[in-house]
C-alpha positions in Angstrom: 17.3 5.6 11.7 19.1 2.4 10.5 15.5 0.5 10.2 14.2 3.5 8.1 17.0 3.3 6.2 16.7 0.1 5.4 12.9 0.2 4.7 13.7 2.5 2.4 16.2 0.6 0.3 13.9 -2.3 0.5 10.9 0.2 -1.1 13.6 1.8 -3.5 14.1 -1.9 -5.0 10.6 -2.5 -5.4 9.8 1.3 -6.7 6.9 1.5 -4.1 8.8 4.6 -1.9 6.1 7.6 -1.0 3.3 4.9 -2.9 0.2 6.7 -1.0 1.6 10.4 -1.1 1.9 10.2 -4.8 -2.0 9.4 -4.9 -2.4 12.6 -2.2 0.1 14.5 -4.4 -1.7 14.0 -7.5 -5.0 14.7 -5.6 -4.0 17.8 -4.3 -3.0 18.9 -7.7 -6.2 18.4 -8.9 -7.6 20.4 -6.6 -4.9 23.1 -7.5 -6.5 23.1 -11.2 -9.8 22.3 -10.0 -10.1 19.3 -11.2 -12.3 16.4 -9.8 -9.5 14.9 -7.0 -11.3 11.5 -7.2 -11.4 10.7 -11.0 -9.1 8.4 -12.4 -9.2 11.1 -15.6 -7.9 13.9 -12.6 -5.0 11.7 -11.3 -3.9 9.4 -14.2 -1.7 11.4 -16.0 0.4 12.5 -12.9 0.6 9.5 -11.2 2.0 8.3 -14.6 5.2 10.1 -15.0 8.2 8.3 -14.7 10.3 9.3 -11.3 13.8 8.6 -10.4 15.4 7.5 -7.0 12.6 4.7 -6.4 10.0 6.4 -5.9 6.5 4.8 -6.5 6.3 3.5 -10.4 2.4 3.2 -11.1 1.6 0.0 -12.9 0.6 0.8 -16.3 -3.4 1.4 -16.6 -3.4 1.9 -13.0 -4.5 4.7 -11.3 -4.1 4.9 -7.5 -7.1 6.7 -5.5 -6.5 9.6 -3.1 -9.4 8.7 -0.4 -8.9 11.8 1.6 -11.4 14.6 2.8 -11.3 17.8 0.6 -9.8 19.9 3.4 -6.9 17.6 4.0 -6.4 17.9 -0.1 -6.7 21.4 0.5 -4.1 21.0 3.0 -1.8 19.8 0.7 -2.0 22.1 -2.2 1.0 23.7 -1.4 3.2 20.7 -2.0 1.4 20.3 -5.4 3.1 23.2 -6.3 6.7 21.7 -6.0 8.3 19.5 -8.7 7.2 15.8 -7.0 10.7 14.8 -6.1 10.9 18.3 -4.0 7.8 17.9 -2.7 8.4 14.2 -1.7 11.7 15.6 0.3 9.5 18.0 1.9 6.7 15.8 3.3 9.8 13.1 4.5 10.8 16.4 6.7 6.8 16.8 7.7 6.4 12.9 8.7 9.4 12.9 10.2 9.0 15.8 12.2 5.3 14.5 13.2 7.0 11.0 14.5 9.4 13.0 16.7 6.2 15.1 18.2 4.6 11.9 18.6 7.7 10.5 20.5 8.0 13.3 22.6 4.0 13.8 23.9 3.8 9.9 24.4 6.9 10.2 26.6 5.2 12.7 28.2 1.7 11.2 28.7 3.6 8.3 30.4 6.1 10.4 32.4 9.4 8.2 30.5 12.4 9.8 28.5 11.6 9.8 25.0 14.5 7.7 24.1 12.3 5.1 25.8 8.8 6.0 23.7 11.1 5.6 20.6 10.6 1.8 21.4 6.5 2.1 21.1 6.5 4.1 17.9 8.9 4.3 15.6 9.3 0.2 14.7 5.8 0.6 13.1 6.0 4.2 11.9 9.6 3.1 9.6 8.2 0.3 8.5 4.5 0.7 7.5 4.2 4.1 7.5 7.5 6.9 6.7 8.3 4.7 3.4 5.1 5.1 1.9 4.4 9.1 2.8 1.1 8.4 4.9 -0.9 10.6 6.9 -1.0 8.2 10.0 2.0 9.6 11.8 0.4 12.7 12.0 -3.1 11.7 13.2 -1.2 9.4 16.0 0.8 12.4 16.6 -2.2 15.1 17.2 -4.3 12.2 19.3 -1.5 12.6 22.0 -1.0 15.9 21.8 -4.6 16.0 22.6 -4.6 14.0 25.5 -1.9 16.3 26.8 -3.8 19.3 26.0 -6.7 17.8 27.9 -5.2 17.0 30.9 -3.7 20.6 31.2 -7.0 22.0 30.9 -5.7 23.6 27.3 -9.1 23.6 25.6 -8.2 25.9 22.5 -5.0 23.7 21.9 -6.9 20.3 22.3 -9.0 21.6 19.6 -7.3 22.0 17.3 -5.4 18.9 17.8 -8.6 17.1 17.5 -9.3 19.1 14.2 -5.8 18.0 13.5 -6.6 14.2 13.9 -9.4 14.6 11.4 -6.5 14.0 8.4 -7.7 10.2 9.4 -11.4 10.9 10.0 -11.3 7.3 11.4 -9.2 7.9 14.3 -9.6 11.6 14.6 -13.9 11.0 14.8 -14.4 8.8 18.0 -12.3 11.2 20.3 -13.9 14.3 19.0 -17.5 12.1 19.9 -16.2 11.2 23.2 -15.1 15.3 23.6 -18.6 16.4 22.8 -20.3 14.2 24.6 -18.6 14.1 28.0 -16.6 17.2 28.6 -18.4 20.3 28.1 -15.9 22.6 28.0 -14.9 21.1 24.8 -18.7 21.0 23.1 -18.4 24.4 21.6 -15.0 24.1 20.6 -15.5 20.6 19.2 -18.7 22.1 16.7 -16.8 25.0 15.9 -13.7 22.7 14.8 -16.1 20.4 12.7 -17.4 24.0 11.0 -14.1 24.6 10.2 -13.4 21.3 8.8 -16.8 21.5 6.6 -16.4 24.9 5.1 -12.4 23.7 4.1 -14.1 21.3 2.6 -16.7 22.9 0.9 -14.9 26.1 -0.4 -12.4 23.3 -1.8 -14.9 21.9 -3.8 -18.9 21.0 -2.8 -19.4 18.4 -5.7 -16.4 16.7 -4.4 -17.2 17.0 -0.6 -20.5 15.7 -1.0 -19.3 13.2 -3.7 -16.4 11.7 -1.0 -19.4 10.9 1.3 -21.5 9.5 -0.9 -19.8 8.4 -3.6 -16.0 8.0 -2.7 -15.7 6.2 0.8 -18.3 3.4 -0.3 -16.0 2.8 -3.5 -12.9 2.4 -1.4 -14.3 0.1 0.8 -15.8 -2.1 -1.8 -12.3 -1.6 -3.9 -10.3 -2.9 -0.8 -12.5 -5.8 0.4 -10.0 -8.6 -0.4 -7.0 -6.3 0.1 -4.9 -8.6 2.2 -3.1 -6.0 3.9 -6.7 -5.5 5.2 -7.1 -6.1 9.2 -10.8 -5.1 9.3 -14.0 -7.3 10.1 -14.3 -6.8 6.1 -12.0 -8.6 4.9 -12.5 -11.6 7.8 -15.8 -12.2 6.0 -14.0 -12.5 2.6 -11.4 -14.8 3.5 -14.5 -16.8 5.1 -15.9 -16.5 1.6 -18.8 -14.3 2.0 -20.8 -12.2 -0.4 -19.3 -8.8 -0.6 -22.3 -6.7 0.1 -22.9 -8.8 3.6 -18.8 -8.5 4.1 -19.2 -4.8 3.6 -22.6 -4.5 6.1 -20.4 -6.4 8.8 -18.0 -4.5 8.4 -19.6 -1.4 9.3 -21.5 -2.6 11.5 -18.8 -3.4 13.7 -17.5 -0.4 13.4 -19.9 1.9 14.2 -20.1 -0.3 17.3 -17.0 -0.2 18.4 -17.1 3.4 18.2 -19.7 3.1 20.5 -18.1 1.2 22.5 -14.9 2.9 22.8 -17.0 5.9 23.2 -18.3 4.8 26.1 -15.5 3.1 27.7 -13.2 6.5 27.5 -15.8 8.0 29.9 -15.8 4.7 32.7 -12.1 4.4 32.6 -11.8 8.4 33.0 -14.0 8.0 36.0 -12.0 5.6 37.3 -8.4 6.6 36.4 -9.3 10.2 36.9 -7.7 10.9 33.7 -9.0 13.1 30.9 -6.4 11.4 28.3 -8.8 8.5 27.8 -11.3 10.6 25.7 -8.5 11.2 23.3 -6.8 7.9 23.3 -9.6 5.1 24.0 -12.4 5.7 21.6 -10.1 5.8 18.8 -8.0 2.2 19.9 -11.8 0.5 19.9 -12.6 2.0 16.6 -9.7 0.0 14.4 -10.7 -3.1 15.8 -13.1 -4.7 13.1 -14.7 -2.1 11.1 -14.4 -2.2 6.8 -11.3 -0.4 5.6 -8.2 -0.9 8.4 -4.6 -0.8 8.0 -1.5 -1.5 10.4 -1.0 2.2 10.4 -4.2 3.2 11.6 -4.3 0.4 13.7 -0.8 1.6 15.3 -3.5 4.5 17.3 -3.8 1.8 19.8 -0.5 1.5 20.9 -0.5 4.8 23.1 -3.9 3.6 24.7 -2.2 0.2 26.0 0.3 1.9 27.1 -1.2 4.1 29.2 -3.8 1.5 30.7 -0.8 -0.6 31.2 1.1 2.3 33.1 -1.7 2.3 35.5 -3.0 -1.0 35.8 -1.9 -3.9 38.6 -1.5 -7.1 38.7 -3.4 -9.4 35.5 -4.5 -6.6 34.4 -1.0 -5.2 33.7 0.1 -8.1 32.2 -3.2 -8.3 30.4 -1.8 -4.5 28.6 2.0 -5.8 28.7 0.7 -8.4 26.5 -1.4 -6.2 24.1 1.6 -3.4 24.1 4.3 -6.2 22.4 1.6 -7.5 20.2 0.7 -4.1 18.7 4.1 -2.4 18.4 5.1 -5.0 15.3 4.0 -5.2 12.3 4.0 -9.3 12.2 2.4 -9.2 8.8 5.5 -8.0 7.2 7.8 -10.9 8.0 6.1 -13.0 5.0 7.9 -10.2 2.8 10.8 -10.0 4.8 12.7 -12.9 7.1 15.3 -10.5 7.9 13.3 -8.4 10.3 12.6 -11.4 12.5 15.6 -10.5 15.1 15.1 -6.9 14.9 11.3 -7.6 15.8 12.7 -9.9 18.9 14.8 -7.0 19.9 12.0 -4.3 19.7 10.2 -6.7 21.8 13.1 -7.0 24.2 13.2 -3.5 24.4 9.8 -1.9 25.1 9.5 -4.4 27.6 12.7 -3.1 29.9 12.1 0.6 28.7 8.5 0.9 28.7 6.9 -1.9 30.7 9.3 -2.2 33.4 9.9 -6.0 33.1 13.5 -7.5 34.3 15.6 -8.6 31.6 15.3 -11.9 32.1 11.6 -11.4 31.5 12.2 -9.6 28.6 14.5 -12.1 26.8 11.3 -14.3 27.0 9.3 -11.4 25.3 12.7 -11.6 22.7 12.1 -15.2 22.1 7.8 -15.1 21.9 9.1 -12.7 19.5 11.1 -14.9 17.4 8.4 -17.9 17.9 5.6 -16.0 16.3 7.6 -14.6 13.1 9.2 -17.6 12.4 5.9 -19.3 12.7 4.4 -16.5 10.4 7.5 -17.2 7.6 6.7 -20.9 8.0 3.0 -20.5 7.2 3.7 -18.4 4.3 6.2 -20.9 3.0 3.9 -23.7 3.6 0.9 -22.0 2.5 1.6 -19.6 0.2 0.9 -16.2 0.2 -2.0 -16.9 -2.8 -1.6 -16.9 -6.5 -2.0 -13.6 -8.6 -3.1 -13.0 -12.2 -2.1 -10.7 -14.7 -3.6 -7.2 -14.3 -5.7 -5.8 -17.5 -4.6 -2.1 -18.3 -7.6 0.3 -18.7 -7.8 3.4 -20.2 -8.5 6.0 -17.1 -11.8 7.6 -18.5 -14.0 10.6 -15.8 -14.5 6.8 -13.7 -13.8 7.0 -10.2 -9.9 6.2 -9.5 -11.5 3.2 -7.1 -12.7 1.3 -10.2 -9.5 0.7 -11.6 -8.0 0.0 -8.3 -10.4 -2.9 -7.6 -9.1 -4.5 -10.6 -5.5 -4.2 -10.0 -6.2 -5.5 -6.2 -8.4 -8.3 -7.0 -5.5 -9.2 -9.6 -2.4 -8.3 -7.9 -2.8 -7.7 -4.3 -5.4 -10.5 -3.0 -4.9 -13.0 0.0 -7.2 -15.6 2.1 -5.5 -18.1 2.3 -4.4 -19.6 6.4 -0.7 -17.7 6.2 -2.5 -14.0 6.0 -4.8 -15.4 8.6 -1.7 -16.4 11.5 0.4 -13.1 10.1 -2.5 -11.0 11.5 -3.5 -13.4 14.2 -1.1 -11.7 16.9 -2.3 -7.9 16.3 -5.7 -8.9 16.3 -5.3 -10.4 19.5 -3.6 -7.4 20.8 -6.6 -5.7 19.6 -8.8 -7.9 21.5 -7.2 -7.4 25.0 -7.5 -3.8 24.9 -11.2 -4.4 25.8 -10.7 -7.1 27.9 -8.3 -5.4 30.0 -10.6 -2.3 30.6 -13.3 -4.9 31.2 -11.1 -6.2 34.4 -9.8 -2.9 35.3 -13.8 -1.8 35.7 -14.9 -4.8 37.4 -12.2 -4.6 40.4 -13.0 -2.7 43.0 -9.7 -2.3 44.0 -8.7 2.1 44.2 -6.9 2.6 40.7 -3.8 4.5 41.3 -4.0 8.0 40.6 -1.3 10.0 38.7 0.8 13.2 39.7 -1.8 15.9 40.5 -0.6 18.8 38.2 -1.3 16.2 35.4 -4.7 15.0 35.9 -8.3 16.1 35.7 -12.2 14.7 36.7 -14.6 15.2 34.5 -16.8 18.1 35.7 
C-alpha cells in the first residue's frame, strides 16, 4: 500500500494518474452516444476537460487512443455514465480488487500464503499498472484463475475466465489457442466464448469492430513504434534504425511465432509436469517476448509462468527460473525516472527470493545487492547517456482522423528513445524473457522424472 501510495503522489505531480482509463473512459462514452470510439473527433472533447486531484491532463491538441475491442468498451459503458472523478474511484476499487484475486489464485497455483504472492505481483501492478487505470491486472488476474479452473476440471468457470482474459486480446489469445487445440473438453466452450465475444462486439458497433481489425490495431502499432516504453521486437528494429514498415513486419512476425511456440510448449511441459495450468499460463509468457506493441504490464503475464516452472523445476534449471522470476518482477525501466525506488527494488528482490523461491537469506541478500547493481547501473547510463532529446509537440485540431494519428505525433515528439540507456534499462527483463524458453528447453531435454504435484490438484491431458 505504501508503494501505491507513493506511485500515486509521484503521478499526481506529473498529472498522468488513471492516463489510459481516461482514453477507455472517453471510449466507452462514445460508444454510450454511439459515437465512433476510435476517432479523435469521438474522444477529443472529453479527454479535454480539465480534472482535479491529478488526474491525467491531456496535452493540448492531443488526443489519447482507446485501442480496445468493442466488447471490452461495451464493458465499460456503465462507468461512462458516472461523472469521471466517480467513475475513476470506482475502477481504483475494480483494479484493486482484480490485484487481490490475482494474489490470492497465484498463491494458490503455487500452494504459498498469499502474503507471500504479494511479493510476485504487486511491485509491478503499483507501479506500472494501478496508477494509470489499465486493464492488465485484470487479464493477469483471469489467466490464473484459469489455470485453477483447469486443473479442477471446472470447464464452464475456465471459460469464462479465458473469455475474461480477452480484455488484453494479446495475452488472453494464446491460452484460448492452446485450450482448443489440446484439451477437448474445452473446444466447444472455447468457440462458444469467442461467439460471445464477437457478437459483444458486433451488437456494440460492426463498423467499429471490423474497423479495430483492420483499421485500428495496424494504426497503434505504427503510432507506438518508437515508443520507448516499448519492449517489443518493434521497437529493437527502430532503435537499430530500421525502416518502419520492416520494423513493423518483424515485429509481427515474431510474434505470431512465439505464439506458436508457446503454443506448443504449454502442451510438452503439460505432458511432462502433468499439469493442465501450463495451457493457461505458458502460451501467453512466450507471446510478450518480441512481437510489435508490448508493455511492462503485459509483459508482467510472465511472472506466474516462472514461477510455477520454477516451483517444479531442479537443480540449473531452478536456478535458471529463480533467475527469470527476480528479473521479471521489477520494472528496471522506471529507475531512469525515479532513483528512489532503487532500495525498494533490492528489497522486492530480497524478498521473493526467501518467500517465493525458497533461497536462504544469505542468498537472498546477494539477490538484494544484483538488485541494487543493475539499477544503479541503469541510473548511471541514463545520466551518462541521456534519456534522448524531445521537441516541441504541434497541437492539431482533432478532425473524424483516427485518435492514433495525433498520437504518433505527440510520441515521435514527446515520448521517443534509442539511445544505449533505454537499451540497458530493458536489458534485464528481456533477459528474463529469454530464460523462460531456455529453461523449458532444459526441463524437456532431461530425462530425469519431473516431480509431480498433490493429486487432487493436477490433471493429464486426455
Amino acid at each position: 500500500m505504501l508503494l501505491i501510495l507513493w506511485q500515486f503522489h509521484e503521478g499526481a505531480k506529473a498529472h498522468v494518474l488513471f492516463g489510459d482509463f481516461r482514453a477507455f473512459y472517453c471510449g466507452a462514452a462514445a460508444v454510450l452516444h454511439g459515437a465512433n470510439p476510435y476517432a479523435a473527433s469521438s474522444l477529443h472533447a472529453c479527454e479535454g476537460a480539465a480534472m482535479p486531484l491529478g488526474l491525467y491532463r491531456v496535452p493540448p491538441g492531443l488526443t489519447v487512443p482507446a485501442p480496445l475491442p468493442g466488447y471490452v468498451l461495451l464493458a465499460l459503458v456503465p462507468f461512462a455514465l458516472l461523472p469521471y472523478p466517480a467513475a475513476c474511484a470506482l475502477w481504483l476499487l475494480v483494479v484493486l480488487a482484480a490485484v487481490a484475486a490475482g494474489v490470492r489464485a497465484l498463491a494458490a497455483l503455487l500452494n504459498r500464503p498469499a502474503p507471500a504472492a504479494v511479493w510476485a505481483l504487486v511491485p509491478g501492478f503499483a507501479i506500472a499498472v494501478i496508477p494509470f487505470g489499465e486493464l492488465a491486472a485484470v487479464a493477469i488476474a483471469a489467466l490464473l484463475h484459469l489455470a485453477l479452473a483447469l486443473r479442477a476440471k471446472a470447464w464452464g468457470i475456465a471459460a469464462i475466465a479465458a473469455a475474461v482474459a480477452m480484455v488484453l486480446p494479446q495475452l488472453g489469445l494464446p491460452a484460448m489457442l492452446a485450450l482448443f487445440a489440446f484439451v477437448p473438453a474445452m473446444r466447444v466452450r472455447i468457440v462458444a466464448a469467442a461467439l460471445a465475444l464477437a457478437a459483444l462486439d458486433v451488437g456494440g458497433s460492426s463498423g467499429a469492430a471490423i474497423a479495430y481489425v483492420f483499421t485500428v490495431l495496424p494504426a497503434h502499432a505504427r503510432a507506438e513504434i518508437p515508443s520507448s516504453v516499448q519492449y517489443g521486437a518493434t521497437w529493437m528494429l527502430h532503435a537499430a534504425h530500421a525502416t518502419d514498415t520492416a520494423a513493423l513486419a518483424v515485429g509481427t512476425a515474431s510474434y505470431v511465432l512465439m505464439l506458436a511456440l508457446g503454443v506448443a510448449a504449454s502442451w510438452a511441459m503439460c505432458a511432462r509436469l502433468r499439469d493442465l495450468a501450463c495451457f493457461a499460463l505458458v502460451p501467453p509468457a512466450f507471446a510478450v517476448f518480441g512481437g510489435s506493441f508490448v508493455h511492462y504490464a503485459q509483459i508482467m503475464a510472465a511472472i506466474p509462468c516462472a514461477l510455477l516452472l520454477a516451483s517444479r523445476a531442479s537443480g540449473y534449471r531452478k536456478r535458471v527460473f529463480d533467475a527469470a522470476v527476480l528479473l521479471l518482477i521489477v520494472p528496471w525501466l522506471w529507475v531512469l525516472s525515479q532513483p528512489l525506488l532503487i532500495p525498494a527494488f533490492a528489497g522486492i528482490c530480497a524478498a521473493c527470493a526467501i518467500m517465493l523461491l525458497d533461497w536462504e537469506p544469505r542468498h537472498a541478500l546477494r539477490a538484494a545487492l544484483a538488485g541494487v547493481v543493475l539499477s544503479g547501473g541503469i541510473v548511471i547510463a541514463g545520466v551518462h547517456f541521456g534519456a534522448g532529446s524531445t521537441t516541441p509537440f504541434a497541437p492539431a485540431h482533432a478532425s473524424g482522423e483516427l485518435a492514433q494519428d495525433t498520437w504518433a505525433r505527440y510520441l515521435r515528439a514527446q515520448r521517443a528513445g534509442s539511445g544505449p540507456a533505454w537499451w540497458i534499462a530493458k536489458l534485464p527483463t528481456w533477459m528474463g524473457l529469454l530464460l523462460l524458453p531456455l529453461g523449458c528447453a532444459a526441463m524437456l531435454s532431461t530425462r530425469t522424472a519431473a516431480p509431480r504435484p498433490p493429486e487432487e490438484a493436477t490433471a493429464a491431458i486426455g
